[in-house]
BADO-151030 format. One record per residue (C-alpha): residue number from 0; residue in three letters; chain; z, y, x. Coordinates in steps of 0.02 Angstrom, whole numbers, plus 50000, padded with zeros to 5 digits. Last residue first. Layout:
residues N
PT  pos  code  unit     pz     py     px
PT  NUM   ala     A      Z      Y      X
...
//
This chain:
residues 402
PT  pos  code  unit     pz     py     px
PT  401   unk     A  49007  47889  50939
PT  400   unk     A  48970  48061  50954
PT  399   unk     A  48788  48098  51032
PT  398   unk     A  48782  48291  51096
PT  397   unk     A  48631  48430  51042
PT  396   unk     A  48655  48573  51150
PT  395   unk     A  48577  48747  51087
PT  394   unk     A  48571  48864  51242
PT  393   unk     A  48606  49038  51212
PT  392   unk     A  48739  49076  51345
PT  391   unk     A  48867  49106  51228
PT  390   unk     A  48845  48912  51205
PT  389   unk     A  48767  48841  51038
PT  388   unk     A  48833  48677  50969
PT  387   unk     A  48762  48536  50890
PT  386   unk     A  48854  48354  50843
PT  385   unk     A  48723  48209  50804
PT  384   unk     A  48713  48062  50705
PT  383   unk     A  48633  48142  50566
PT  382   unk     A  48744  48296  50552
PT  381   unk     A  48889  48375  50632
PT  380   unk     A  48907  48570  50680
PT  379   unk     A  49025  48644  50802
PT  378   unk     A  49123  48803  50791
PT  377   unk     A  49030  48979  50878
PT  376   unk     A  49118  49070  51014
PT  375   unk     A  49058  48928  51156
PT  374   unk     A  49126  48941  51325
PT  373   unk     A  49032  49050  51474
PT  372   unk     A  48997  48910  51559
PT  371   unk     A  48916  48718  51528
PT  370   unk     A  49093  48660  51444
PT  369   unk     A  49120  48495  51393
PT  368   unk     A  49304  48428  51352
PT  367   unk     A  49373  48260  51321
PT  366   unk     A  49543  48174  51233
PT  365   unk     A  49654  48312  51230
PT  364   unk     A  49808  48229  51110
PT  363   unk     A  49830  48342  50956
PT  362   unk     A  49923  48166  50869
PT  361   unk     A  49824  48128  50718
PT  360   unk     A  49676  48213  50753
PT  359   unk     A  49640  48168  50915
PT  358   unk     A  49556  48313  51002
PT  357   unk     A  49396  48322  51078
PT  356   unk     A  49383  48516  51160
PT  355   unk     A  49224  48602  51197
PT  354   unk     A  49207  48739  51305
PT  353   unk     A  49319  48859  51389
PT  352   unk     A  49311  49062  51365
PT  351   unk     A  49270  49071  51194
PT  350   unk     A  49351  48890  51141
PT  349   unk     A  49257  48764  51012
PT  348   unk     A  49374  48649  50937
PT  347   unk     A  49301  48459  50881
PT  346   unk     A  49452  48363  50784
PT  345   unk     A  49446  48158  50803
PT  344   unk     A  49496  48014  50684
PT  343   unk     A  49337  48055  50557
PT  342   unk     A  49270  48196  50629
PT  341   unk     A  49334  48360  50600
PT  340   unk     A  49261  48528  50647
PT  339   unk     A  49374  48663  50711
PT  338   unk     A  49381  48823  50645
PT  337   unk     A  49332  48937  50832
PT  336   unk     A  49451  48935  50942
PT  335   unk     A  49512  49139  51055
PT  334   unk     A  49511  49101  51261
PT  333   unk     A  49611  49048  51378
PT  332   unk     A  49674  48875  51433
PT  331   unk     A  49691  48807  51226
PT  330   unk     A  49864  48756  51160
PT  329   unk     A  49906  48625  51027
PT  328   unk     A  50002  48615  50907
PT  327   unk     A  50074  48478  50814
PT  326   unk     A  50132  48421  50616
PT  325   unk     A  50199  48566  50537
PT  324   unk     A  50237  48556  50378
PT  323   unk     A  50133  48656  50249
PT  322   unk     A  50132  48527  50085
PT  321   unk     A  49959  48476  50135
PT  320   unk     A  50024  48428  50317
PT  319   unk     A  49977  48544  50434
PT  318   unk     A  49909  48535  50630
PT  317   unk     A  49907  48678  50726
PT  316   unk     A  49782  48728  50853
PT  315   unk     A  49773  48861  50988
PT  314   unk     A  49950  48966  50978
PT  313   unk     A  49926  49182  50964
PT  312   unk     A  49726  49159  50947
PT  311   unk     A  49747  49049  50805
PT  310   unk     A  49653  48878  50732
PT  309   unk     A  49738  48817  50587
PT  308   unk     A  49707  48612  50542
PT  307   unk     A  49743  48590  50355
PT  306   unk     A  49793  48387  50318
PT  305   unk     A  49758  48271  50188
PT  304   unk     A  49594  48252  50118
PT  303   unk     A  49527  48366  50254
PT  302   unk     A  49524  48552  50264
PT  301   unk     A  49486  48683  50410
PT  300   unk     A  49545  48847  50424
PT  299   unk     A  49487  48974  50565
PT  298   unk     A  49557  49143  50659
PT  297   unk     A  49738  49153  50627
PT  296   unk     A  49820  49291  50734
PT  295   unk     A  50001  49245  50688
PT  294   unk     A  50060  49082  50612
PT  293   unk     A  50210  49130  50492
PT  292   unk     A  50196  48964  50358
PT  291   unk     A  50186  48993  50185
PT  290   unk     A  50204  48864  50040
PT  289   unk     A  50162  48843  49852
PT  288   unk     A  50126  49044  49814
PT  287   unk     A  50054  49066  49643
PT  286   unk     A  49885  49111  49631
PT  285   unk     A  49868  49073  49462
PT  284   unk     A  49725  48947  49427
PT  283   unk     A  49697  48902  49609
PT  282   unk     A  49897  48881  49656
PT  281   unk     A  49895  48934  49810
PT  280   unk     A  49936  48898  49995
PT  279   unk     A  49989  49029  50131
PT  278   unk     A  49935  49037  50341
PT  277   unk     A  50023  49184  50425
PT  276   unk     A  50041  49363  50345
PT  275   unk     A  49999  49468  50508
PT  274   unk     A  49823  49405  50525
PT  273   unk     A  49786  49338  50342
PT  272   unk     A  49763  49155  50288
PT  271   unk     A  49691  49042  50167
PT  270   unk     A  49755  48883  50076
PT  269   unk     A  49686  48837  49899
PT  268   unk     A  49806  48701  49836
PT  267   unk     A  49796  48553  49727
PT  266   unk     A  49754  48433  49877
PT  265   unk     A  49663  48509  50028
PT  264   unk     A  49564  48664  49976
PT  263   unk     A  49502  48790  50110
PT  262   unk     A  49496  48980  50146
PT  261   unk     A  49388  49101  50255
PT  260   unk     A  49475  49183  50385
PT  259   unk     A  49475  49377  50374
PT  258   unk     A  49638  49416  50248
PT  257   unk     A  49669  49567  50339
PT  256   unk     A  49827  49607  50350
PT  255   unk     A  49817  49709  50532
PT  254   unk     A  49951  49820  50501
PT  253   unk     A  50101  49874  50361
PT  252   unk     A  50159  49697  50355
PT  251   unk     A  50259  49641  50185
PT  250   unk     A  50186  49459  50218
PT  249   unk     A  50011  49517  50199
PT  248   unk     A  49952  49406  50076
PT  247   unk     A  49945  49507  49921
PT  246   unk     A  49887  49408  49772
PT  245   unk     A  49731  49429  49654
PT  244   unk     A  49683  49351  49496
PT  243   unk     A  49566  49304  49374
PT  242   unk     A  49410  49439  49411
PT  241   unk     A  49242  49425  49317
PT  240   unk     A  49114  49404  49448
PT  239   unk     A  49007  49340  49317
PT  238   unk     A  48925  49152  49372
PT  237   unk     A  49059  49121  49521
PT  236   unk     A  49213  49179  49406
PT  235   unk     A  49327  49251  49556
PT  234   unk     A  49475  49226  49613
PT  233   unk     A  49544  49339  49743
PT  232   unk     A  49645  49367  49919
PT  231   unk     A  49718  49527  49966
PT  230   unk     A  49776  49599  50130
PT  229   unk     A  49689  49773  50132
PT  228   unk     A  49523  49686  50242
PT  227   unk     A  49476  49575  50095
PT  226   unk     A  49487  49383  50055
PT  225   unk     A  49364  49264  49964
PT  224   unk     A  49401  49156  49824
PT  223   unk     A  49269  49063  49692
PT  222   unk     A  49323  49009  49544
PT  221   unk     A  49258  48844  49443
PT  220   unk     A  49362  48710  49520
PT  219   unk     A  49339  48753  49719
PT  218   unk     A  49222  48878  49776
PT  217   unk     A  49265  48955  49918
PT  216   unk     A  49167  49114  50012
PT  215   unk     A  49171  49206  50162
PT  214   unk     A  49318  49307  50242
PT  213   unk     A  49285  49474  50368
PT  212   unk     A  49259  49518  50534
PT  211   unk     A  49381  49658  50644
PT  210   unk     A  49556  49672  50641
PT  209   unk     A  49650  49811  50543
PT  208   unk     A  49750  49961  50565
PT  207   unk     A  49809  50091  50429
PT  206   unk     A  49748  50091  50240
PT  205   unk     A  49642  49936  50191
PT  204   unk     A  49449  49967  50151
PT  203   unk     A  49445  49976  49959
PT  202   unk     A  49388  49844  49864
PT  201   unk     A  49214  49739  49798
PT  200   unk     A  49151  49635  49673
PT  199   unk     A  48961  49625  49644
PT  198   unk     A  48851  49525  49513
PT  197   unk     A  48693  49451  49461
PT  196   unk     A  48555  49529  49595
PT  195   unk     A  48384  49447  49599
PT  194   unk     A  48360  49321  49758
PT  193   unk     A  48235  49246  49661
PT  192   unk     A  48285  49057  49641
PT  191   unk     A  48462  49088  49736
PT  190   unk     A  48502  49232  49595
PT  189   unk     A  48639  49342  49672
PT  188   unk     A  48820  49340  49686
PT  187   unk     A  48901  49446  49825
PT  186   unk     A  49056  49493  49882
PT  185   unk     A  49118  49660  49954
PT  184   unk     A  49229  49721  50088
PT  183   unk     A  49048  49816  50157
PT  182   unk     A  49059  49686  50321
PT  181   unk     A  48963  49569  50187
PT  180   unk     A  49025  49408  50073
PT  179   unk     A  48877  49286  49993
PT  178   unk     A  48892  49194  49823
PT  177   unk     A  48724  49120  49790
PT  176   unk     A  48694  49096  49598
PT  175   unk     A  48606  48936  49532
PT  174   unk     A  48756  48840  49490
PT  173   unk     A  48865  48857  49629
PT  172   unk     A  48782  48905  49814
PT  171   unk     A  48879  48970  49956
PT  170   unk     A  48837  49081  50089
PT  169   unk     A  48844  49068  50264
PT  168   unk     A  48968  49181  50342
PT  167   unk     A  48928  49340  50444
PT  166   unk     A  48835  49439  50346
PT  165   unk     A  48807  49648  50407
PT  164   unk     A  48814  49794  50271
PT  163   unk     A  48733  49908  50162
PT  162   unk     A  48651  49736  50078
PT  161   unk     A  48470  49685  50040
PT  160   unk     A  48396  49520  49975
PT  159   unk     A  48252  49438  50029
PT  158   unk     A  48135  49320  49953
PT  157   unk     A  48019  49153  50009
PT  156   unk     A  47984  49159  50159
PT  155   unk     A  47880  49034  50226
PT  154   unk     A  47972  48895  50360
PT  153   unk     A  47867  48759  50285
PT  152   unk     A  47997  48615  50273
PT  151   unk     A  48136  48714  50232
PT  150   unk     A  48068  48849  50126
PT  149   unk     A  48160  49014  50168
PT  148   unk     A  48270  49125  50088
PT  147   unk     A  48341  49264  50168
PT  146   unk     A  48501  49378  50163
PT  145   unk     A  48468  49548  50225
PT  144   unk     A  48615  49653  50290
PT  143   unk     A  48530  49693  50464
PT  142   unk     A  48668  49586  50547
PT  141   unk     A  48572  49434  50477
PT  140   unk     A  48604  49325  50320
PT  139   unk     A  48558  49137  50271
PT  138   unk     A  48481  49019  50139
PT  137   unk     A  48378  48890  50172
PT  136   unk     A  48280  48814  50058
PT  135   unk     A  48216  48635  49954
PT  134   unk     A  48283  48712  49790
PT  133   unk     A  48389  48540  49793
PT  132   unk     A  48421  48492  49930
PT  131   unk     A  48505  48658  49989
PT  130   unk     A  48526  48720  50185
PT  129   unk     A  48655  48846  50223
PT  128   unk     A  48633  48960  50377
PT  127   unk     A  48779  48966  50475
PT  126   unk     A  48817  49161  50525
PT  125   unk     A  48772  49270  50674
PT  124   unk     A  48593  49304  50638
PT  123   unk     A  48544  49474  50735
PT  122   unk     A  48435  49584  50658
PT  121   unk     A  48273  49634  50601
PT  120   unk     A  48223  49464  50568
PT  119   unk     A  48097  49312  50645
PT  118   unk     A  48051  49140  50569
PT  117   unk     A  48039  48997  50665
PT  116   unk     A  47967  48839  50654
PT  115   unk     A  47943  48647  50692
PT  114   unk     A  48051  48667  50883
PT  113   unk     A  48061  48497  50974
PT  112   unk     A  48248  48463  50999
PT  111   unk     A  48237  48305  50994
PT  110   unk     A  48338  48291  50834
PT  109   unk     A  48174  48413  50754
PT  108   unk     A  48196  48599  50753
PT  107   unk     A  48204  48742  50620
PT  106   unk     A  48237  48932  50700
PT  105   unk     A  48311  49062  50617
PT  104   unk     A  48276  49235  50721
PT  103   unk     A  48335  49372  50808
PT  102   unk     A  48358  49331  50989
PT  101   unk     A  48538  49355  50942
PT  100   unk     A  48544  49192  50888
PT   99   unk     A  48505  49087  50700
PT   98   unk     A  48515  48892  50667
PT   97   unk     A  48421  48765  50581
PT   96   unk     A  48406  48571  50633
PT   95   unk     A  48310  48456  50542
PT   94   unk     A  48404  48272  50536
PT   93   unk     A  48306  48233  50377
PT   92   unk     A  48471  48239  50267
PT   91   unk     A  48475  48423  50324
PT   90   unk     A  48577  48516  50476
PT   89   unk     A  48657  48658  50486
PT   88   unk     A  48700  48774  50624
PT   87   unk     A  48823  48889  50706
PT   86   unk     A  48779  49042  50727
PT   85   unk     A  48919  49165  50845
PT   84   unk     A  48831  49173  51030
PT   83   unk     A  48944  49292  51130
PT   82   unk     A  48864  49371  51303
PT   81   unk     A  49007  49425  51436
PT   80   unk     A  48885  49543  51523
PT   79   unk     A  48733  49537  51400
PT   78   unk     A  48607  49410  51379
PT   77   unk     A  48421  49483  51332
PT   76   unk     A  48374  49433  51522
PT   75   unk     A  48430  49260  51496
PT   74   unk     A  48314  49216  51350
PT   73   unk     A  48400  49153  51200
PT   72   unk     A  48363  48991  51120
PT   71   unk     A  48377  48883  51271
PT   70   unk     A  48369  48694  51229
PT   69   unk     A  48478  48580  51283
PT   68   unk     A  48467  48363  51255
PT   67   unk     A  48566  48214  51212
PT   66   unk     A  48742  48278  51306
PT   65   unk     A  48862  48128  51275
PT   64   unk     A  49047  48109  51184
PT   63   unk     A  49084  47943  51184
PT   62   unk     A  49269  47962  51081
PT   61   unk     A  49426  47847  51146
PT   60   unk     A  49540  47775  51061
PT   59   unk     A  49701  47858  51006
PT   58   unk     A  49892  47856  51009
PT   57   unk     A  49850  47751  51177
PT   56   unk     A  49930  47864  51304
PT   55   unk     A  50072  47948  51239
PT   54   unk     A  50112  48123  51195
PT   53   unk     A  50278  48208  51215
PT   52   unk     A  50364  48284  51057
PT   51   unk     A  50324  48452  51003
PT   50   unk     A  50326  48620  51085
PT   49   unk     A  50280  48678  51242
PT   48   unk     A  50071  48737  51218
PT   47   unk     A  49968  48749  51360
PT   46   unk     A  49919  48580  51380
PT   45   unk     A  49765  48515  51493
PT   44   unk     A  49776  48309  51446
PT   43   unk     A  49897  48229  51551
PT   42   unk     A  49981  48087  51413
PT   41   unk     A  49800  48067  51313
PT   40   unk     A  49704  48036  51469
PT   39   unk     A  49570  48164  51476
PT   38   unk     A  49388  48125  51471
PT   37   unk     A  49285  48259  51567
PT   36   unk     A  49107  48333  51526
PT   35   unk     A  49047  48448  51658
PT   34   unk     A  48984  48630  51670
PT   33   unk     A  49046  48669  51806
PT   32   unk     A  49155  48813  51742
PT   31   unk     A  49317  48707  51657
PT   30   unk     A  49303  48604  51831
PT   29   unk     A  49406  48740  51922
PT   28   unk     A  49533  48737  51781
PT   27   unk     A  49571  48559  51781
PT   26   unk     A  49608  48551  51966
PT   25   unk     A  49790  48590  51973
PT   24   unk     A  49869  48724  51862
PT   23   unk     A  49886  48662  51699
PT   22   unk     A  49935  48510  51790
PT   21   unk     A  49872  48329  51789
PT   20   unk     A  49675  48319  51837
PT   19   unk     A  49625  48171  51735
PT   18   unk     A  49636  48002  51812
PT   17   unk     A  49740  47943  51676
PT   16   unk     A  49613  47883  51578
PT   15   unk     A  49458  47858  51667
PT   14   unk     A  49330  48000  51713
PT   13   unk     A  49148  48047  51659
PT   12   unk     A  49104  48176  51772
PT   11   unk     A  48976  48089  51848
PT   10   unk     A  48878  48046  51693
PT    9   unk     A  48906  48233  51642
PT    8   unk     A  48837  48284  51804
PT    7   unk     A  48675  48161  51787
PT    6   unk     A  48661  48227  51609
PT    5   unk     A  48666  48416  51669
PT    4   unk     A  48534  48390  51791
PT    3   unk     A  48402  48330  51680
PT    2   unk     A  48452  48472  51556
PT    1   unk     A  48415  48567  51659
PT    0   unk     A  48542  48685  51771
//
C-alpha cells in the first residue's frame, strides 16, 4: 500500500468513541491486519487482561495520532517468513532521523523522510543508535560486534570498535567514556573521542536454562548498572569499571534468571528486572532491596517522575507506583511489547504481532491503535514533533502526535 493509500485508510478508519468494535472477539481483530488506525472508546477498548476496576469513558482526552509519511528501508525480497525489525531510532535537536535495519546499514533522514546519508556495516543493526550534541556523532553497534562512530551531519566514519559478540542496546555516554553491553555477558567502556578501550567487566554465562538478549546500560548518580544472564545486577564506576556491588535477582529460581531488561530510575530507586525474579527496586549506593513485585516474563522498563510502566510477555502492561504498587494492567491481543514510550498523559506500546497501542497513562484505557501488518518488535521513538517507528516489515513510519 503507499503511503498515499495508507493516509486515505487511516482517515477512514478514524472512528468515534464508542463506536469501537466491542468484544475481544468481534471485529477488532480482523481490522488489527488492515493496516488502519482506530480510536477506541476508553470503556470498549480491545482488553485482554481481567483484573482491575472497570474503565470509564472520559478518564482521558483524546490523542491525534496521524501517519505523516513511510518509507521502506528494507527491500521485500531480503524479508524473511515472519521478518522482525528490532532498531528503533533517534532523533537530534535538528529533527534528523537515524536508525539501523537488517538491510545493514545506519541511515540519517530529514522529517520528510528524504534520506541525507547512509552508511553501510557488516552486520545487522538491531539497537537505537545514540546521537550526542556535543561530539557532534552517532554512536551505535551492529550484530557484527562493531560499535561505530559517525559524524552526524556528514555521515563519515569516524572510528570503530570491535567486540566477540553482537550489540543490541544503544550505548550510553558519561563523561567521555561510552558504556556499551554485548551478547559476550560483558560491558563495555571505551573512549567516545577515539573509540580506544578503557575498561571491561564481565561474568560467567548462568548455569542451566536461560532466555535469550541481554541488559544495556544505566547511569544514574555516578554508577552505571547493567544485568547478566546468571541473575545478577551490578554497579559499576562508569570511568574505571571498578565494581560497588552486586545483588542476585533471581527470586531463588533455578531457570531463566536472566536479568535481560535494561533498568530505570524513578525516585531514589534503580528498578530492573529478571525473567523468573519479577520486577525489584534498589537502593543505588547499596543495592538494597526497597520493593519486589513477581511479574513473570518481563521484557521492557520504562521510568517517569513518578511511575515504572513494565511491559511482560506473561500480562501486557503494568502500571507501578514508585513505591511498587500496582496501579493497572493491561493486556495486548497476541504478541510479546516492546518498553513503552511515554508521552506526557499518554503511553505508546509497540506489539510483535499487533501494532501500535495509545494508552492513557493514568488509567491503561486503549485509546488508538495503528498497525500496517506484521506488528512492530521495535519500541517507538519521539522527537521534534514527531513519533517514528519501524514495522517488521521494514518500513520506517513517521506519525504526528498531537
Amino acid at each position: 500500500m503507499s503511503a498515499g493509500r495508507l493516509r486515505q485508510s487511516v482517515s477512514a478508519a478514524i472512528r468515534a468513541p464508542g463506536s469501537a468494535p466491542r468484544s475481544p472477539s468481534g471485529a477488532l481483530p480482523a481490522l488489527l491486519s488492515t493496516g488502519l488506525l482506530v480510536v477506541l472508546g476508553c470503556s470498549v477498548g480491545y482488553r485482554t487482561d481481567l483484573h482491575g476496576p472497570p474503565r470509564h469513558a472520559g478518564q482521558a482526552e483524546w490523542p491525534a495520532l496521524r501517519v505523516v509519511w513511510g518509507k521502506q528501508l528494507v527491500q521485500r525480497e531480503l524479508l524473511g517468513y515472519r521478518p522482525q525489525e528490532w532498531s528503533s531510532a533517534a532523533i537530534d535537536e535538528r529533527g534528523t532521523i537515524y536508525v539501523g535495519s537488517s538491510a545493514r546499514r545506519l541511515l540519517a533522514l530529514a522529517s520528510d523522510g528524504h534520506e541525507l546519508w547512509h552508511l553501510a556495516t557488516r552486520g545487522v543493526v538491531a539497537s537505537r543508535p545514540l546521537y550526542h550534541a556535543e561530539t557532534g556523532a552517532v554512536y551505535f553497534g551492529a550484530d557484527d560486534g562493531q560499535v561505530y562512530a559517525v559524524d552526524a551531519r556528514s555521515g563519515r566514519l569516524r572510528w570503530t570498535f570491535s567486540t566477540e559478540g553482537t550489540i543490541a542496546h544503544a550505548p550510553v555516554y558519561h563523561d567521555g567514556v561510552l558504556l556499551f553491553t554485548t551478547s559476550e555477558n560483558r560491558v563495555y567502556g571505551i573512549d567516545a573521542r577515539n573509540g580506544r578501550w578503557r575498561w571491561q567487566y564481565d561474568r560467567e554465562p548462568g548455569d542451566g536454562f536461560g532466555m535469550q538478549g541481554f541488559a544495556g546500560v544505566l547511569v544514574h548518580d555516578n554508577l552505571a548498572f547493567t544485568g547478566f544472564s546468571d541473575g545478577m545486577l551490578v554497579a559499576l564506576r562508569p570511568g574505571s569499571g571498578a565494581l560497588v556491588w552486586t545483588r542476585s535477582l533471581s527470586g531463588g529460581a533455578e531457570r531463566f534468571v536472566d536479568v535481560d531488561v535494561t533498568p530505570v530510575a524513578v525516585g531514589g530507586a534503580v528498578v530492573a528486572a529478571s525473567h523468573s525474579g519479577g520486577v525489584y527496586a534498589l537502593a543505588p549506593e547499596t543495592g538494597a532491596v526497597q520493593w519486589q513485585l513477581p511479574i513473570e516474563g518481563v521484557v521492557g522498563l520504562t521510568a517517569t517522575a513518578r511511575r515504572v510502566f513494565v511491559s511482560s510477555v506473561a500480562v501486557g502492561v503494568v502500571a507501578l507506583n514508585g513505591l511498587g504498587r500496582e496501579l493497572w494492567r493491561q493486556g495486548l491481543p497476541s504478541g510479546v511489547p516492546a518498553a513503552v514510550l511515554a508521552l506526557g498523559p499518554y503511553l505508546l506500546v509497540t506489539g510483535t504481532e499487533t501494532g501500535l497501542f495509545v494508552v492513557a497513562a493514568e488509567s491503561g484505557d486503549l485509546l488508538q491503535y495503528f498497525d500496517p501488518g506484521h506488528g512492530f518488535s521495535a519500541p517507538a521513538s519521539a522527537g521534534s514533533g514527531l513519533v517514528v517507528v519501524l514495522s517488521n516489515l521494514g518500513r520506517l513510519y513517521a506519525l504526528d502526535f498531537t
